[in-house]
C-alpha positions as CSV (number, residue, x, y, z in Angstrom):
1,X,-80.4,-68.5,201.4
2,X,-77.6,-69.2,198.6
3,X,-75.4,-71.1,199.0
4,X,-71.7,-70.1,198.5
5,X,-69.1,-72.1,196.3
6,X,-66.8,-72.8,199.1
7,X,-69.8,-74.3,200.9
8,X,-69.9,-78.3,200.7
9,X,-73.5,-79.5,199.9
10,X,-73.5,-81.7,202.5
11,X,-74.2,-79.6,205.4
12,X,-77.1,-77.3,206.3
13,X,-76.7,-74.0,206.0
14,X,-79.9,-73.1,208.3
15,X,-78.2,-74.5,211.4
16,X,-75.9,-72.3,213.2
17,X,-72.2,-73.7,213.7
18,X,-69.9,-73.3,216.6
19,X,-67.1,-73.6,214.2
20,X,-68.8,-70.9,211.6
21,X,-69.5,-68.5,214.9
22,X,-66.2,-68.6,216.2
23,X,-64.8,-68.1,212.6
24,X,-67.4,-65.0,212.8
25,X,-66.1,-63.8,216.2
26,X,-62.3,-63.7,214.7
27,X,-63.7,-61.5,211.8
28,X,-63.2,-64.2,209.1
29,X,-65.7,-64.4,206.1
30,X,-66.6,-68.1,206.2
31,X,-69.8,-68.2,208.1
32,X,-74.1,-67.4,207.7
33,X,-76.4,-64.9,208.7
34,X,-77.6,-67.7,210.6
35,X,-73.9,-68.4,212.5
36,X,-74.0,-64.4,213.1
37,X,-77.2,-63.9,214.3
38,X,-76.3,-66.9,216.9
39,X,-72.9,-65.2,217.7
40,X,-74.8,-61.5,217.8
41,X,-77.1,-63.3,220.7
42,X,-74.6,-64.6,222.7
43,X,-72.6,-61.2,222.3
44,X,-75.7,-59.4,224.2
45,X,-74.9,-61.2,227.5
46,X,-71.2,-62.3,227.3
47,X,-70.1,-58.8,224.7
48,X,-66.3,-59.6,225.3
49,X,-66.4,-63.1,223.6
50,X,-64.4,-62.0,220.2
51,X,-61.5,-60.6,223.0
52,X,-61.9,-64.4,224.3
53,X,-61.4,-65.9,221.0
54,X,-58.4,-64.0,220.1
55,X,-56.8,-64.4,223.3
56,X,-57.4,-68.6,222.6
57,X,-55.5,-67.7,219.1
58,X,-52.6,-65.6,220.7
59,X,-52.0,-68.7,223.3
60,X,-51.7,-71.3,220.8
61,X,-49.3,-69.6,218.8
62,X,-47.3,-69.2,221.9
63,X,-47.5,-72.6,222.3
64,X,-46.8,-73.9,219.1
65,X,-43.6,-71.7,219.5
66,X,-43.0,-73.7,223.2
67,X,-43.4,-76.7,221.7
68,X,-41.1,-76.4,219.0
69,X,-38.6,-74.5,220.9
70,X,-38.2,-77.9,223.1
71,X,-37.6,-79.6,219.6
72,X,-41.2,-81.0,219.4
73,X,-42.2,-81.2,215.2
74,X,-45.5,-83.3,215.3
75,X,-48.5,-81.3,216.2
76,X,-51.9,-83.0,216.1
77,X,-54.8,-80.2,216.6
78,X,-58.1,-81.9,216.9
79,X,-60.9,-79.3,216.7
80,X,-59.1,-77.1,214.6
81,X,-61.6,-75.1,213.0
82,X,-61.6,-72.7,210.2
83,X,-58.3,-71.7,209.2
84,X,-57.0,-68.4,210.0
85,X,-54.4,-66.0,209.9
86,X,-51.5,-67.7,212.5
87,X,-52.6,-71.5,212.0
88,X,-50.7,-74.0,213.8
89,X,-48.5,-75.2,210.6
90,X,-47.4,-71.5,209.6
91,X,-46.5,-71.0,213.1
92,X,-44.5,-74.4,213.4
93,X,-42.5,-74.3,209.9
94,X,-42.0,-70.7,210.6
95,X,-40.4,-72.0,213.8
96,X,-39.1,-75.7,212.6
97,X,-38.9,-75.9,208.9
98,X,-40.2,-79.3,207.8
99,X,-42.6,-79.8,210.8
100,X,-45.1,-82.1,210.3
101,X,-49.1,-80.9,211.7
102,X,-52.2,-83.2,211.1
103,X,-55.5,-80.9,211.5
104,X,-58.5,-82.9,212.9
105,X,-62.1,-81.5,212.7
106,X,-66.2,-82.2,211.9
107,X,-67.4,-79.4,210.7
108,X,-67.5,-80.4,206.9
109,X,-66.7,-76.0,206.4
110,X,-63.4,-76.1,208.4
111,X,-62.2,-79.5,207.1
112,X,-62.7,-78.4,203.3
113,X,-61.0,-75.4,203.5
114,X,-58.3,-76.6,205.7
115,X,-57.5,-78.8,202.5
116,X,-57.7,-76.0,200.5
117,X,-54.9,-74.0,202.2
118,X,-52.7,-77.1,202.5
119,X,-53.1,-78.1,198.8
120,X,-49.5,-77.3,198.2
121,X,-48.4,-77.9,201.6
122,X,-46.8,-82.1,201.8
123,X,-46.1,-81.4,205.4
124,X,-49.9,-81.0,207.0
125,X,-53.0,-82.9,206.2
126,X,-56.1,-82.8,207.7
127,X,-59.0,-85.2,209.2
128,X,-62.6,-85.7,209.1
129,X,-63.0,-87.1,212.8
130,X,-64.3,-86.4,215.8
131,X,-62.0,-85.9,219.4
132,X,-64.8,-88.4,221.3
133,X,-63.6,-91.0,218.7
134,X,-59.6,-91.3,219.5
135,X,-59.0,-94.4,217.4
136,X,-60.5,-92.9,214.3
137,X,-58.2,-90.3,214.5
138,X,-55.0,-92.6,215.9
139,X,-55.6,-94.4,212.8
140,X,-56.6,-92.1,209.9
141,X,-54.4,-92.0,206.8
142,X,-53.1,-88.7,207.3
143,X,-52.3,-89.0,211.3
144,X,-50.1,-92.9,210.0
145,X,-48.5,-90.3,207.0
146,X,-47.5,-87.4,208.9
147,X,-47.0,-88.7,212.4
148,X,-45.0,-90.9,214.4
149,X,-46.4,-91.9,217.6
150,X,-42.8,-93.5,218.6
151,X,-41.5,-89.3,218.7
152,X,-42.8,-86.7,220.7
153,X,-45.8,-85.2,219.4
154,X,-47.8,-81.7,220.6
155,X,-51.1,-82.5,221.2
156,X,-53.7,-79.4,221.0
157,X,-56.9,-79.2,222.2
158,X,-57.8,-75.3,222.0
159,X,-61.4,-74.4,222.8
160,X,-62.6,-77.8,222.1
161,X,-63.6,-79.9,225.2
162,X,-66.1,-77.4,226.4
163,X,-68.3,-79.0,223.7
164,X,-67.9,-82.6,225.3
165,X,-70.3,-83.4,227.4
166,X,-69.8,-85.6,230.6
167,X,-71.6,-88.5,229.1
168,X,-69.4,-88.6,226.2
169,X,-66.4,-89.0,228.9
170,X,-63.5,-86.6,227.7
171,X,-61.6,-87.6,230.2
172,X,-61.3,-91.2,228.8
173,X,-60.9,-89.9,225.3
174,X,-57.9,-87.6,226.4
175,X,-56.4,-91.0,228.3
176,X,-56.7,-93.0,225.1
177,X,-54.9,-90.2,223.1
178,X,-52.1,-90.0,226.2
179,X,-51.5,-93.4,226.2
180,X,-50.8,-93.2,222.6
181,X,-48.1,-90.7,222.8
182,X,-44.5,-91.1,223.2
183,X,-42.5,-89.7,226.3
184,X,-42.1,-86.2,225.7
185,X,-45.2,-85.5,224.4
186,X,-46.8,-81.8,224.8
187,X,-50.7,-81.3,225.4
188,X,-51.6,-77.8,224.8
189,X,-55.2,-77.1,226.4
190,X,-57.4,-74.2,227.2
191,X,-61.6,-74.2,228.5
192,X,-64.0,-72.1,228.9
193,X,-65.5,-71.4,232.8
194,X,-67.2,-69.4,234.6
195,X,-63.8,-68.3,236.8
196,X,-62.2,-65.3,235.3
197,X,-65.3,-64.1,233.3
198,X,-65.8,-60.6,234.2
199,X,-69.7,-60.3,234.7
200,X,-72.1,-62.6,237.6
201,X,-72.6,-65.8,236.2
202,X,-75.9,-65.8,236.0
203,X,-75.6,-63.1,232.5
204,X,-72.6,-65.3,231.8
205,X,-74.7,-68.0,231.5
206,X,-77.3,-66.3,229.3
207,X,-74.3,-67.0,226.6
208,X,-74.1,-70.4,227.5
209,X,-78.2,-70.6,226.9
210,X,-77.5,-69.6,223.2
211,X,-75.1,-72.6,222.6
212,X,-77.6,-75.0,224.4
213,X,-80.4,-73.2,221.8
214,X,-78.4,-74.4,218.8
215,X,-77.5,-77.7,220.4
216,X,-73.9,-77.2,221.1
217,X,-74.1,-77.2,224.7
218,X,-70.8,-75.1,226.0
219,X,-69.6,-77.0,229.2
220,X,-68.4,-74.5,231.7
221,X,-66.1,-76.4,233.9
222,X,-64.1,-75.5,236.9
223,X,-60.5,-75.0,237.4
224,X,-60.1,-78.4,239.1
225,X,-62.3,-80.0,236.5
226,X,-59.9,-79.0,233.8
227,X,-56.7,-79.8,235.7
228,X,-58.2,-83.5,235.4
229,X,-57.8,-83.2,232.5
230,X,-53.9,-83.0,232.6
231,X,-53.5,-86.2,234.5
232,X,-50.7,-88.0,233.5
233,X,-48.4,-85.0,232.4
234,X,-46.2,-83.0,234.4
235,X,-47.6,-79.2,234.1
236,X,-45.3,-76.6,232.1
237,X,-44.9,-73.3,234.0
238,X,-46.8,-71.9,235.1
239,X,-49.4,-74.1,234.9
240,X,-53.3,-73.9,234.7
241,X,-53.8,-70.2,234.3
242,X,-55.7,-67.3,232.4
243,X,-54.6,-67.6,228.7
244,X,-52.6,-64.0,228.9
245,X,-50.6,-65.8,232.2
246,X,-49.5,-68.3,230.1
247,X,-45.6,-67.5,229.0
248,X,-46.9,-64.2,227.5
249,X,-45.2,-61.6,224.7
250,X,-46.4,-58.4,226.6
251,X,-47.4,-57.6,229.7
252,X,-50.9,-59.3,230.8
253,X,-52.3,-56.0,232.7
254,X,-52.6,-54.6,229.2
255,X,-54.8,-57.4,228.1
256,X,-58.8,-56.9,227.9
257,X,-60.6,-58.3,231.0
258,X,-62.4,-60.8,228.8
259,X,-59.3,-62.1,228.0
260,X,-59.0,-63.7,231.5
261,X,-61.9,-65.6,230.8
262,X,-61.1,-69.7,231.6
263,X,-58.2,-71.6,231.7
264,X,-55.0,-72.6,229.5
265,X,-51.8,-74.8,230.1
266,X,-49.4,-76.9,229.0
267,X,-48.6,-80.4,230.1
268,X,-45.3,-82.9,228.9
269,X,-45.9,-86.5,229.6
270,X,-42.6,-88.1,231.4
């Protein structure tokens, strides 16, 4: 297999990514045979997962928007991904000129070209880290730069903590990050489960054997599960819900069914 100039040399290009498959499932051009053929498997049980993807997208951005409606211009998004169209820092300076978002991912793919489309860009950086190390993160460079933990900051964790496992304890990793933030601060969450998915969970969970193939085990929680993860913040309305429930731009019975698949909400800490 070639390898492509935008790929760095560091990483194995044999080894499907969940990064480079959900890049793949949004129709962008920065993934393998290898990521496709993963994404193609998992698109024979669960065929709506693209719809699921997108739907992730659209609620961020409508987030993003919340948040800097309420005056909010720090964003830290750790598992960011592969940049596409509608990224968290057009979105923001769109909506807040001068807002300041630190990108946090790693996949050695997503953080290289997130640093390629913020060359030019002296209000967003990004970081090489990983979510189940907070402090590495808290204290990067870019994070003491562009942020200041003594103002409100939006917190996002999109599609990113159904790849923690148990043992790694999210849950404390999300409390370390709270207790960092200042009053005021916004944590914009969604996660995939089983409730909402339109098929039995058993097919369902023929997907979730693909991720656990390419070890990237995809965590399917429950509702209550991810509300725990929202201890400590007051929940925006209208709380935990299906990402087209959440503050949406058009009507949510014109949504695809997939698109009701897991959870998303908002939470502001006192």
């Amino acid at each position: 297999m070639e390898r492509p100039a935008w790929a760095p040399r560091s990483i194995d290009i044999s080894v499907p990514s969940v990064s480079r498959m959900y890049d793949y499932y949004l129709g962008g051009s920065h993934n393998f045979e290898v990521d496709r053929e993963a994404a193609r498997r998992a698109m024979e049980f669960m065929p709506g997962l693209p719809k699921i993807m997108q739907a992730n997208r659209a609620f961020m951005r409508r987030a993003v928007r919340y948040a800097a409606g309420r005056g909010v211009t720090q964003f830290l998004d750790i598992g960011s991904g592969i940049p596409t169209f509608g990224n968290v820092h057009e979105v923001a300076q769109a909506a807040h000129p001068g807002a300041r978002v630190v990108y946090v991912d790693h996949d050695p793919v997503a953080v290289a070209h997130s640093q390629a489309v913020l060359e030019a860009n002296d209000d967003a950086g990004v970081v090489a880290a990983d979510l189940r190390k907070p402090q590495e993160i808290l204290r990067s460079p870019e994070v003491e730069r562009l942020i200041d933990l003594n103002q409100p900051v939006a917190l996002l964790l999109v599609a990113i903590l159904h790849f923690v496992e148990d043992e790694d304890d999210p849950y404390g990793a999300l409390a370390e990050l709270r207790e960092a933030l200042a009053p005021g601060s916004l944590l914009v969450l969604t996660h995939a489960s089983y409730e909402g998915i339109p098929l039995p969970p058993e097919r369902a969970g023929g997907a979730v054997d693909v991720y656990e193939d390419i070890r990237n085990p995809l965590i399917m929680r429950s509702r209550e599960e991810i509300a725990r993860f929202f201890e400590g913040y007051d929940m925006v309305e209208p709380g935990l819900v299906a990402m087209p429930r959440w503050r949406p731009d058009t009507a949510p019975e014109d949504e695809d069914p997939y698109a009701f698949s897991g959870f998303a909400g908002v939470g502001r800490t006192a």
